[in-house]
FILO-789645 format. One line per 10 residues: number of its first residue (from 1); their letters; for each residue x, y, z of C-alpha. Coordinates in Angstrom, 1 decimal, decimal comma. Example, Ala and Ser with C-alpha at 12.3 -4.5 7.8 and 13.67 -1.06 7.14 Angstrom:
BEGIN
1) AS) 12,3 -4,5 7,8  13,7 -1,1 7,1 $
END
This chain:
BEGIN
1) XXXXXXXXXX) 0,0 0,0 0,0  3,1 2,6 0,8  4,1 1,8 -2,9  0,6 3,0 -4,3  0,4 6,3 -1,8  4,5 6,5 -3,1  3,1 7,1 -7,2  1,8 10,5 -6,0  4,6 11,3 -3,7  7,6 10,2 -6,5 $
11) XXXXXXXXXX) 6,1 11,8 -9,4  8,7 14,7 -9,2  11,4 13,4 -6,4  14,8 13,6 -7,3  15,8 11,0 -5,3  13,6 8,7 -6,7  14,7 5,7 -8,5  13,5 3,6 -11,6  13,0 0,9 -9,5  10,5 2,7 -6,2 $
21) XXXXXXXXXX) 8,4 3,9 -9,3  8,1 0,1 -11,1  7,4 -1,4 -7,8  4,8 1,4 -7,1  2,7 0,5 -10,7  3,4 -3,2 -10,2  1,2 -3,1 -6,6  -0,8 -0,8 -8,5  -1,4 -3,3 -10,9  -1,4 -5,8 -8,5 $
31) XXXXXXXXXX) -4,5 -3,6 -6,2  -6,7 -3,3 -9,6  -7,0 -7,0 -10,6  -7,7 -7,8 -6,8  -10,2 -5,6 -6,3  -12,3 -5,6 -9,8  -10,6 -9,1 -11,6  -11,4 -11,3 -7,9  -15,0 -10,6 -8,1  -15,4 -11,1 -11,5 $
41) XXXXXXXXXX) -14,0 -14,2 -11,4  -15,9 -15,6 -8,5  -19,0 -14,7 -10,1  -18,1 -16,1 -13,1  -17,3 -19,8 -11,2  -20,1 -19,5 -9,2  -22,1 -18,9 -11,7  -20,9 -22,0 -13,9  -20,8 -24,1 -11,3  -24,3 -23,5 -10,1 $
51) XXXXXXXXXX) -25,5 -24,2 -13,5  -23,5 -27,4 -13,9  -24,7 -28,4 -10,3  -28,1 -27,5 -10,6  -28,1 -29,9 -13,8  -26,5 -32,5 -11,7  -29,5 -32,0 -9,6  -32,2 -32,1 -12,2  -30,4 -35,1 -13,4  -30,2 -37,1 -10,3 $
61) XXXXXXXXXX) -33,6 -36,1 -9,6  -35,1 -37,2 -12,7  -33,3 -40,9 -12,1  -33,4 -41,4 -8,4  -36,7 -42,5 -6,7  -37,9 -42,5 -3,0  -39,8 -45,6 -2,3  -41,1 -47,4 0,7  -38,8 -51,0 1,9  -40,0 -52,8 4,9 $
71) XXXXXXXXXX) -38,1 -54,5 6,9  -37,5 -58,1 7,3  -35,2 -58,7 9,9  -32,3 -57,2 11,3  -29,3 -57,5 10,7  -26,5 -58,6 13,3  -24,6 -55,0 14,4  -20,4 -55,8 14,1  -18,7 -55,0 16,9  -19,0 -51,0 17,7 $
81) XXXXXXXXXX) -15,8 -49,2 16,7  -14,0 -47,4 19,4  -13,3 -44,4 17,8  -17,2 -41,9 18,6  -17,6 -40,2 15,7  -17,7 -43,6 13,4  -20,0 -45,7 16,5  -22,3 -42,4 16,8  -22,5 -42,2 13,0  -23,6 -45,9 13,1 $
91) XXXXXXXXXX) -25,3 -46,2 15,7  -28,0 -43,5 14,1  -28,9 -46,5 11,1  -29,2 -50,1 11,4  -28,5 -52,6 8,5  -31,5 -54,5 7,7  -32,6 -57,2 5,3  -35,6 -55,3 3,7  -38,0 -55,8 0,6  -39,3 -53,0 -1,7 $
101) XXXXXXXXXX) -40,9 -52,5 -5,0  -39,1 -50,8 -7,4  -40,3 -47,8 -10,1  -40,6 -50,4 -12,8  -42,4 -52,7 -10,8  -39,6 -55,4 -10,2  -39,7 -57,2 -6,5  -36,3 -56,4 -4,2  -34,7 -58,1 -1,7  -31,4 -57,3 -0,2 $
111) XXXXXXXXXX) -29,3 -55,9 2,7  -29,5 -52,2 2,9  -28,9 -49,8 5,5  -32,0 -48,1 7,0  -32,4 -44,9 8,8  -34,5 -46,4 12,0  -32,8 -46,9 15,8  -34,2 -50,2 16,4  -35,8 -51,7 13,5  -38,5 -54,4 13,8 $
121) XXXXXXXXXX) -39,8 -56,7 10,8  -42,8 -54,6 9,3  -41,1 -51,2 10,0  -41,2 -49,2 6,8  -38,8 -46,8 6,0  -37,2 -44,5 2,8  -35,4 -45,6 0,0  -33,5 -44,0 -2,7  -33,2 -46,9 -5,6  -32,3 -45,8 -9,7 $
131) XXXXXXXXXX) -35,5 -47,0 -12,1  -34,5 -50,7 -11,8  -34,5 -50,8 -7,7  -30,9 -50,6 -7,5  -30,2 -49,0 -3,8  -28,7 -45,5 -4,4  -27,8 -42,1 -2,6  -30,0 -39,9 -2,1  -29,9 -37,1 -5,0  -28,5 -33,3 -4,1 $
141) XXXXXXXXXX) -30,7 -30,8 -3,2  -30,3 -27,2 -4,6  -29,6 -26,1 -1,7  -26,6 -28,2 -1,3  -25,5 -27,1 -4,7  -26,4 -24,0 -4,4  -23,9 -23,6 -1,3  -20,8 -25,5 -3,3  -21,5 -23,2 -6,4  -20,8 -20,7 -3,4 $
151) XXXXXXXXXX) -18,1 -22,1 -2,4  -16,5 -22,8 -5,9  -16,7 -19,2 -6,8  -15,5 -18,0 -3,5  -12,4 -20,4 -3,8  -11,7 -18,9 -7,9  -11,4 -15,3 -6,2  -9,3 -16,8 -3,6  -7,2 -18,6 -5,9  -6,6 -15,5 -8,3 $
161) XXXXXXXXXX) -6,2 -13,2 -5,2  -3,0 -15,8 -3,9  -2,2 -15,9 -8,0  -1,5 -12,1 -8,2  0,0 -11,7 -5,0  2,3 -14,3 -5,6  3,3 -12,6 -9,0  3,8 -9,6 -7,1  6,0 -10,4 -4,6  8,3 -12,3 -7,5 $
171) XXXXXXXXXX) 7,9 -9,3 -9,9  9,2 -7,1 -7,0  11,9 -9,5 -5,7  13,4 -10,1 -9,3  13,7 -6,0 -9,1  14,9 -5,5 -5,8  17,6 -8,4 -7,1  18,5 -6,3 -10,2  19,1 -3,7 -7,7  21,4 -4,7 -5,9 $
181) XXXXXXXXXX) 23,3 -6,2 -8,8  23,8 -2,6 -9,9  24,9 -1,4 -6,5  27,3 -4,4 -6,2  28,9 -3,7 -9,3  28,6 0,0 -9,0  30,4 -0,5 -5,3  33,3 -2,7 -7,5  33,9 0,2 -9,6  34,4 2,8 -6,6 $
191) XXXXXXXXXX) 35,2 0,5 -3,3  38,7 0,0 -3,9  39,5 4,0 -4,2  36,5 4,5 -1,2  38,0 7,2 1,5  41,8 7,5 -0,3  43,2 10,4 -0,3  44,0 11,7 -3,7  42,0 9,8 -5,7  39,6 12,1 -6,4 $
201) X) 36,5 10,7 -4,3 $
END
């Protein structure tokens, strides 16, 4: 930010160098596509990924099916893991041997997990199966997709934010190296006659 406010201030400085000015218009530069090229972008990726999610969700919708299984018998529990997160996770379903009918009319059988605490034969619960009565997830809401189009577009401006502050920062170190090439070799052409008397220094 110094560099920007430094544009006005070295306009007419003698002391200025070719180098404080460059570094000034590269963060310049670098301000401008952050602040109006971020945005854009995010929208932009958002934007396209909504519509490609909200396809997805049309899709899946159009090809997934909620039916009603009932439930046969239950099936044995393994032994509960001792890490919580996975034992709470399971212990929230049960794995059942359940019957449904499927969209196309086709009779199921089959071991499936069902979302019930303690399931008893008769209990009927949701399925998602495809036409056939293969078992399948359940298909993504818009508002799921809605949230990772939000996401995707929030992490394109991100991503071009880190981009152009990383080409910056090289942009100015490459300079700042150049720099002190010159001063290096402009020290080797007067450090060995520095502070003699005579010379002329």
């Amino acid at each position: 930010m110094r560099a920007i406010t430094g544009l006005w201030r070295w306009r007419h400085n003698p002391l200025r160098r070719g180098t404080d000015l460059a570094e000034a218009w590269v963060a310049l530069v670098a301000l401008v596509l952050v602040v109006v090229a971020a945005p854009v972008v995010g929208t932009v990726a958002g934007s396209l990924s909504r519509d490609a999610l909200y396809r997805s969700v049309q899709e899946q919708h159009d090809r997934r099916h909620e039916i009603t299984a009932t439930v046969v018998k239950k099936v044995a529990q393994p032994p509960l893991d001792p890490d919580p997160e996975t034992s709470t996770a399971r212990d929230a379903h049960s794995r059942v041997v359940a019957t449904w009918t499927a969209p196309d009319g086709s009779a199921h059988r089959d071991r499936v997990v069902a979302g019930l605490t303690s399931p008893r034969a008769g209990d009927t619960f949701p399925l998602w199966t495809d036409e056939k009565g293969h078992v399948v997830g359940r298909p993504l809401d818009r508002a799921t997709a809605t949230t990772h189009a939000l996401l995707a577009g929030f992490g394109a401006a991100v991503a071009l934010i880190g981009l152009v502050e990383g080409a910056r920062r090289l942009v100015v170190w490459r300079m700042v190296r150049r720099r002190y090439a010159r001063l290096d070799r402009a020290w080797d052409i007067a450090g060995p006659d520095w502070g003699r008397t005579g010379t002329g220094s």
